[in-house]
C-alpha positions as CSV (number, residue, x, y, z in Angstrom):
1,X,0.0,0.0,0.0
2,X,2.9,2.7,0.7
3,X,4.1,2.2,-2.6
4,X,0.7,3.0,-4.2
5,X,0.0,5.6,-1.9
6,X,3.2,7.6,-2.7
7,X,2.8,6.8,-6.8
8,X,-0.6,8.8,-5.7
9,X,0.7,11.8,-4.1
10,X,3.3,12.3,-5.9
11,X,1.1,12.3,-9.2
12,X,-1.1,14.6,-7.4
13,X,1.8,17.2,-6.1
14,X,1.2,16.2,-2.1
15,X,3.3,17.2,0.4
16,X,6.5,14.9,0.7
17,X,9.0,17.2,1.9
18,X,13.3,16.9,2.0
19,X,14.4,15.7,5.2
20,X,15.4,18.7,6.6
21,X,12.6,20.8,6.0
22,X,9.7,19.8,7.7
23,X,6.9,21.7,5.7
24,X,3.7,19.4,6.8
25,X,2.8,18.1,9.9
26,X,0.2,16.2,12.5
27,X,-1.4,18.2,15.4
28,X,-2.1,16.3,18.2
29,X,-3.7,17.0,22.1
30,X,-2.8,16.5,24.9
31,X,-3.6,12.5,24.6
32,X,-1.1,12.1,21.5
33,X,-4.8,11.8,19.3
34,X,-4.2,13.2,16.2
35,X,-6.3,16.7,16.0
36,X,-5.2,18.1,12.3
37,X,-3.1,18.1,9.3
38,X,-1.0,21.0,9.1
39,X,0.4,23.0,6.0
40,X,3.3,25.5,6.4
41,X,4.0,29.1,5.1
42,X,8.0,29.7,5.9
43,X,8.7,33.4,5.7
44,X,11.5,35.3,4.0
45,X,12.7,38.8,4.1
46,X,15.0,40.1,1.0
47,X,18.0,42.8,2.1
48,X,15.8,45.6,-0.1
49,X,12.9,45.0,2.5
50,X,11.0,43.1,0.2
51,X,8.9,40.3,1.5
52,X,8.5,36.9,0.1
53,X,6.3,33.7,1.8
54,X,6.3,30.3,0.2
55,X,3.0,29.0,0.9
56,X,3.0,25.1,0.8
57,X,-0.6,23.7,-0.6
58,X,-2.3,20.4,0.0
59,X,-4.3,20.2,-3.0
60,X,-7.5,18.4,-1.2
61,X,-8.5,20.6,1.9
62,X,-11.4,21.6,4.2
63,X,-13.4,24.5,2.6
64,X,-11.9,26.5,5.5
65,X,-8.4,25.8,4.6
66,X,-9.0,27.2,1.1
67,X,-11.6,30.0,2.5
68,X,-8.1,31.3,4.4
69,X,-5.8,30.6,1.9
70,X,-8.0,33.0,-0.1
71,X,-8.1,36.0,2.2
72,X,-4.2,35.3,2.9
73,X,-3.7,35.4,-1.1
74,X,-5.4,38.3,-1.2
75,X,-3.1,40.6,0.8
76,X,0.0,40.3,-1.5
77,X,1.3,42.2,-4.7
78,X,1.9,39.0,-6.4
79,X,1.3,35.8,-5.8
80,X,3.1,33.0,-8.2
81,X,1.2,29.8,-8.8
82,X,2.1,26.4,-10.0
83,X,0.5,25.3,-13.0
84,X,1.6,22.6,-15.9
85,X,-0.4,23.9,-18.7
86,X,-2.2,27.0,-19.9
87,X,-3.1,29.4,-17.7
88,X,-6.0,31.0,-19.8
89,X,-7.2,27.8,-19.1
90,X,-7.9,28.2,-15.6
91,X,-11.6,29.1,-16.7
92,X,-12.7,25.5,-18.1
93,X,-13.4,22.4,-15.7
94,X,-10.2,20.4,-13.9
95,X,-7.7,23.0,-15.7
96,X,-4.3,21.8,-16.1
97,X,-4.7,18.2,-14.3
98,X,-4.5,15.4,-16.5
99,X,-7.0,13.3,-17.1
100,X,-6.2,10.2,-14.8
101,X,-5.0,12.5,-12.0
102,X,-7.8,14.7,-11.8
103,X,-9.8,11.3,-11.7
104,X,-7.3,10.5,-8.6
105,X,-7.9,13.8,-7.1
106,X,-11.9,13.8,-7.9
107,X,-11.6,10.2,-5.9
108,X,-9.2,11.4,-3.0
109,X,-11.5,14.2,-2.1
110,X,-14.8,12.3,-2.3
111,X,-13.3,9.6,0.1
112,X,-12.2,12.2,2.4
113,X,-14.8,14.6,2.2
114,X,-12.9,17.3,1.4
115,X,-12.7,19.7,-1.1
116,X,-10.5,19.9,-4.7
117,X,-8.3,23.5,-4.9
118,X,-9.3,24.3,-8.3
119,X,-12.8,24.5,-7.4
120,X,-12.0,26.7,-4.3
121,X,-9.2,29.0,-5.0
122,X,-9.6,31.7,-6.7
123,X,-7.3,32.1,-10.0
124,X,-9.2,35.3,-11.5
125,X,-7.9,37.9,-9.8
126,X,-5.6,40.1,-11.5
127,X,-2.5,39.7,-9.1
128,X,-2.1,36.1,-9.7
129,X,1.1,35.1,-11.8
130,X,1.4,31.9,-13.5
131,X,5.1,30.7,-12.7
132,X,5.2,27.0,-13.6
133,X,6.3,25.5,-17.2
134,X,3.6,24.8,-20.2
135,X,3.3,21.9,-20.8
136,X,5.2,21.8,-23.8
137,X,7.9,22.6,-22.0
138,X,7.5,20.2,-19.3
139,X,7.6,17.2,-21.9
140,X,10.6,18.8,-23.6
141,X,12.5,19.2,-20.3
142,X,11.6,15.3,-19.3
143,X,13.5,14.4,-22.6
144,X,16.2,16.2,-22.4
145,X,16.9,14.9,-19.1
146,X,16.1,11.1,-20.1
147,X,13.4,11.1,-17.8
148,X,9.6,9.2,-17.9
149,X,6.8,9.1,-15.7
150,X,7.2,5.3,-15.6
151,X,10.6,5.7,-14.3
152,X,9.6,7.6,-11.1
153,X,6.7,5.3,-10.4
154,X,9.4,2.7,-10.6
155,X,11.1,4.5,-8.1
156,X,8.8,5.1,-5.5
157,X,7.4,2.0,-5.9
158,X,10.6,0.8,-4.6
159,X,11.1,3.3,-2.3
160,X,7.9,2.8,-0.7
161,X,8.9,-0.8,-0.5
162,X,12.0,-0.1,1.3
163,X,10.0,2.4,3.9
164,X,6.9,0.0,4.7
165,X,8.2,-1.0,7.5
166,X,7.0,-4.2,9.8
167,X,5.8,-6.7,7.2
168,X,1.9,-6.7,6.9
169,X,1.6,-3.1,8.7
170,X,-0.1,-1.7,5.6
171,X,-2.7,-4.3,5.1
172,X,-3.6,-4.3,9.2
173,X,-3.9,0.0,8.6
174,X,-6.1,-0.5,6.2
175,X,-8.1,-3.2,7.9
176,X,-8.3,-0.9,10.6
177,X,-9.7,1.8,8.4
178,X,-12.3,-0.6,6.8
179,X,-13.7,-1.8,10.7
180,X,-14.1,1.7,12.0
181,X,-16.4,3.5,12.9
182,X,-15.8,6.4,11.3
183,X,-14.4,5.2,8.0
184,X,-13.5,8.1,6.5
185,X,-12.5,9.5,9.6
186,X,-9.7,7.0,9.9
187,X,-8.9,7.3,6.3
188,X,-7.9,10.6,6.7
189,X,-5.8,10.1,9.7
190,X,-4.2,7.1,7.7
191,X,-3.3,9.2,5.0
192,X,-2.6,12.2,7.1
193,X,0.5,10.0,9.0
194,X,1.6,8.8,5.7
195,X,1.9,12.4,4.1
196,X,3.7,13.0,7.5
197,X,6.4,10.4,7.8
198,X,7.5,10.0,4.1
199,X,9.8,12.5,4.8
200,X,12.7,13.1,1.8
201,X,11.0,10.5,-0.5
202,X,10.1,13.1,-2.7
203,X,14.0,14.0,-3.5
204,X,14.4,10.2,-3.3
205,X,12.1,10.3,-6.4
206,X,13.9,13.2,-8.1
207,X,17.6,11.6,-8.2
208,X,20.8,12.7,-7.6
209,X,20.1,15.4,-10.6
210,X,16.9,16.6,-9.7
211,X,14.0,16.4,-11.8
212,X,11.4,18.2,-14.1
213,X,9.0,18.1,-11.7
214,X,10.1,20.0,-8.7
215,X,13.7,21.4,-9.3
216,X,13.0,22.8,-13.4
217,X,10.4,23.7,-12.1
218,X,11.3,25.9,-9.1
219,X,13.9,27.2,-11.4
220,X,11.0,28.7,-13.4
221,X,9.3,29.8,-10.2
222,X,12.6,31.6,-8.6
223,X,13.8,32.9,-12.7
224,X,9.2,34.9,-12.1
225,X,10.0,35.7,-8.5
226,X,13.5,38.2,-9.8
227,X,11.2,39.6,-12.3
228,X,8.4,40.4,-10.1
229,X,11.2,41.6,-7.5
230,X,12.7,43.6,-10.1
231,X,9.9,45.3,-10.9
232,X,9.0,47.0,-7.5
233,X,6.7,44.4,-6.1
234,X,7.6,44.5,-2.2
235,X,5.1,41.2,-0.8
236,X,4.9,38.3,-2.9
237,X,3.9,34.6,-2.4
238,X,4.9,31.7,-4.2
239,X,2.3,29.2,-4.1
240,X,3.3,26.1,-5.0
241,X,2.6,22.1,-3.7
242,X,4.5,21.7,0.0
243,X,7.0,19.6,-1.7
244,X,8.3,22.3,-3.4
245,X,9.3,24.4,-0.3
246,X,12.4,23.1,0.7
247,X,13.8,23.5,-2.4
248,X,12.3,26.9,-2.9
249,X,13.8,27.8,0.6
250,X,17.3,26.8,0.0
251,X,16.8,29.1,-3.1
252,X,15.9,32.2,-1.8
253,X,18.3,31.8,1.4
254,X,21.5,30.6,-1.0
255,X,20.8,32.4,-4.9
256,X,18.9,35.2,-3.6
257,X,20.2,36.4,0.0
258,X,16.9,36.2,1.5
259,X,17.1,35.6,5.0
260,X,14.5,33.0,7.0
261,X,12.1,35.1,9.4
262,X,9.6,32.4,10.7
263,X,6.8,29.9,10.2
264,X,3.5,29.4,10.3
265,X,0.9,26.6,10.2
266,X,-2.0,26.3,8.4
267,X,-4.4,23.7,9.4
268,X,-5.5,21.5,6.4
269,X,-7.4,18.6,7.3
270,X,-9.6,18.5,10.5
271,X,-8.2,14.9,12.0
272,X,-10.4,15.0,15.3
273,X,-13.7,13.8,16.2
274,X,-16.5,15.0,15.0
């Protein structure tokens, strides 16, 4: 099951994050019961005074999550968003998400009871900045660097393999999930954990070289970030899947000179009892 599960969220741009970096977490009380999924914003400061937050996204949340992600979104000059694709095509259904992963998704958030980002955040308004690759350029970049979709679901296929753990652990997690209670309930603390622990499979993925999908495509995002910098723009956000921050951070701290201010948590996923 871990392998599957990772194949998924990696299609899907979850949250795996490098090992050093933790940009996704489980609240718990008191009682060690988990309570909520947690998304982080890590906060930069550039020497000119300019501002910049990378603000990790789960791409299933609670209407809430995406309600506040809205208002936060809101406040900045710019904020740069990750999209493979067209951007004028933010207007039509699903934009941007193939096929079989917006089927993924569509099935993710029905089994959770959450809701899909592209139907809750707002893409319209005018301060919104697409800083991702077409997806032209996407394919192109894959061949150039001899890489293929098959080839990473090899990968973490195999890495999620190596990670499983105790033998049988999956399969009893998911027999607890199917004699619960509250089944969706205990799928989402199931998954929740997973997103959690998986910590630097994500890189794993990407090779000693890095990859299309998160370090080209950072590159696009940092290469949109001088630009918008350069053009007088003071507070921006980059909003981009949580697996993307670490990567993001070490640019901005290392090419650009920005120095770390803080953190903050958003909460994602209710995980408590309803």
């Amino acid at each position: 099951m871990a392998g599957r599960l990772l194949l998924f969220l990696l299609c899907a741009g979850a949250a795996l994050a490098a090992a050093d970096e933790e940009v996704i977490r489980i609240a718990r009380d008191d009682g060690g019961v988990p309570t909520a999924l947690e998304v982080a914003i890590l906060q930069f400061a550039g020497r000119d005074g300019s501002r910049v937050d990378l603000i990790g996204a789960v791409h299933v949340g609670e209407p809430e999550y995406f309600r506040t992600l809205n208002q936060r979104l809101a406040g900045y000059d710019r904020v740069l968003f990750e999209l493979v694709g067209d951007p004028d095509s933010l207007g039509a259904p699903r934009p941007g998400a193939p096929s079989l992963i917006g089927l993924l998704q569509g099935g993710m958030k029905d089994a959770l009871g959450l809701s899909f980002q592209l139907d809750e955040i707002d893409y319209s308004v005018p301060h919104f900045v697409h800083a991702d690759l077409d997806a032209n350029e996407f394919s192109d970049s894959m061949r150039d660097r001899n890489e293929s979709w098959l080839q990473m679901m090899l990968r973490a296929w195999a890495l999620g393999m190596a990670h499983q753990g105790k033998p049988g652990a999956a399969e009893a997690d998911l027999l607890k999930v199917l004699l619960a209670e509250d089944r969706r309930l205990a799928l989402r603390r199931l998954l929740a954990t997973q997103l959690a622990d998986q910590a630097g499979m994500l890189e794993l993925i990407s090779g000693d070289d890095g990859s299309t999908l998160i370090e080209v495509r950072n590159a696009r995002a940092i290469a949109v970030l001088e630009r918008e910098l350069a053009s007088g723009h003071g507070r921006l956000a980059i909003f981009y899947g949580a697996g993307h921050l670490p990567d993001l951070a070490r640019r901005l701290e290392q090419d650009l000179g920005m120095r770390r201010l803080g953190i903050e948590w958003l909460s994602a996923w209710r995980l408590g009892d309803r």
